[in-house]
N, C-alpha and C positions, 0 to 999 in steps of 0.2 A: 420475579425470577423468570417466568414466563416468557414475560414483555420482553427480557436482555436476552434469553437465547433466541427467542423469533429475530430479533435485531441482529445477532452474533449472525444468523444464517444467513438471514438479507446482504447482511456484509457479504460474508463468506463467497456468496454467490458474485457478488458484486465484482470482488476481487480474482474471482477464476473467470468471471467474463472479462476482466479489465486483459488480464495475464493473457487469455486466450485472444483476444482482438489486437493487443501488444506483437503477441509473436506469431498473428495471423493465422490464426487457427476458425475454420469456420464450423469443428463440433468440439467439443470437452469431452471425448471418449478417451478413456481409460488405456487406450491399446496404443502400443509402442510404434502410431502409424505416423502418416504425412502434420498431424496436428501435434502431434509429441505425447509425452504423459504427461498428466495430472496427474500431482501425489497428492495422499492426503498430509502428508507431513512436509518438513524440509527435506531436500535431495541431499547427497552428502555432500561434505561438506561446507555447508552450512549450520553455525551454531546458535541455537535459539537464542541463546543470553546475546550473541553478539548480536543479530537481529533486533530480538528486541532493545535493548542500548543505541542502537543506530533507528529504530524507527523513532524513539522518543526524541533525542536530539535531532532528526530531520522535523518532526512536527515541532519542536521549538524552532528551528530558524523558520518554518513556517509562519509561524504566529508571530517571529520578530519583523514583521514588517519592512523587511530586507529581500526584497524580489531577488535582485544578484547572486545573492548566498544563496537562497533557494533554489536557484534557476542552476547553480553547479553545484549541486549534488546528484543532478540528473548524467544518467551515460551521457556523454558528448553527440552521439549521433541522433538526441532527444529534445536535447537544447535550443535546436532550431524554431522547434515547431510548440515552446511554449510560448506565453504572450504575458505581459505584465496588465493585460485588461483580464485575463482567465485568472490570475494573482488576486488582481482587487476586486475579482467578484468571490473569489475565497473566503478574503478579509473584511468583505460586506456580512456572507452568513456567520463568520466567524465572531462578529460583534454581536452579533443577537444572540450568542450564547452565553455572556457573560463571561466572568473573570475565571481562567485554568485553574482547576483544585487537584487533579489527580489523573494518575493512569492508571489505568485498570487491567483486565483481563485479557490477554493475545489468544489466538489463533493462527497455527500456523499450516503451511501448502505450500505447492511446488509446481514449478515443470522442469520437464526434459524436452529439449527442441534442436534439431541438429546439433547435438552432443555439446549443446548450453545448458548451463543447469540456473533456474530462477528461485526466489526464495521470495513467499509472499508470507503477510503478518497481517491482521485483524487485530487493530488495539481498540482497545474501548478508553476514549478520553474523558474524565470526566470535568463539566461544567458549570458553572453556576445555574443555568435555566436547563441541566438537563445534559445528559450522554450523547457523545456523537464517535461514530464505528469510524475509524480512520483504515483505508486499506493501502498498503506500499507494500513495494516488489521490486528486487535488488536483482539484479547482476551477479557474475559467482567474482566479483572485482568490490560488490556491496554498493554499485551505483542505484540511483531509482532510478528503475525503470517504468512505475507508475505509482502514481498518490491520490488518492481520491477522499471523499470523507462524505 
């Protein structure tokens, strides 16, 4: 139990620095300044169940081995700058975990950034050889705006 929240946090953080160097933020301060806010929750707006429904199905087209579908779920002005080598080094670690058994527990967070509002999720995947913290962050449109794991 331990082990999964020390992990949930490592996420956690993972994904407010993902969110924060996304919408170019150079601190995570709390205050309504030039970086935006960090919520600890979703912004309004956004609803958990839809969230999490959409993070689960973006991590299946991940895992289906279809870079394209992958590649547009992202906002359009993201698109450019993913690669189908940063895909198959995904689907390299991705094999070393063995066969998908379950999804677990989320986590949810936010920002506010030029009266954008983002919606990030902490899912706990689970694996055959073991749990891996998947972090995505939508758009208030529900695009990714980042995926990491």
């Amino acid at each position: 139990m331990k082990k999964n929240m020390k992990k949930l946090a490592v996420g956690f953080g993972v994904l407010v620095m993902a969110l924060g160097s996304l919408m170019g933020c150079s601190s995570l301060e709390s205050r309504g300044n030039e970086q935006g806010e960090i919520l600890k929750e979703l912004p309004e707006g956004f609803d958990k169940e839809t969230v999490k429904e959409q993070a689960m199905e973006d991590i299946e087209i991940a895992q289906s081995e279809d870079y394209e579908s992958w590649k547009s779920r992202f906002a359009k002005d993201l698109q450019s700058s993913l690669t189908e080598e940063s895909y198959d080094s995904y689907l390299k670690i991705l094999e070393k975990q063995g066969e998908f058994k379950d999804f677990g527990k989320c986590t949810y967070l936010g920002q506010i950034k030029d009266n954008k509002k983002y919606g990030g999720v902490i899912i706990v995947v689970k694996y055959e050889e073991g749990n891996v913290n998947y972090s995505l962050a939508y758009d208030e449109d529900m695009n990714l705006v980042s995926f990491t794991m």
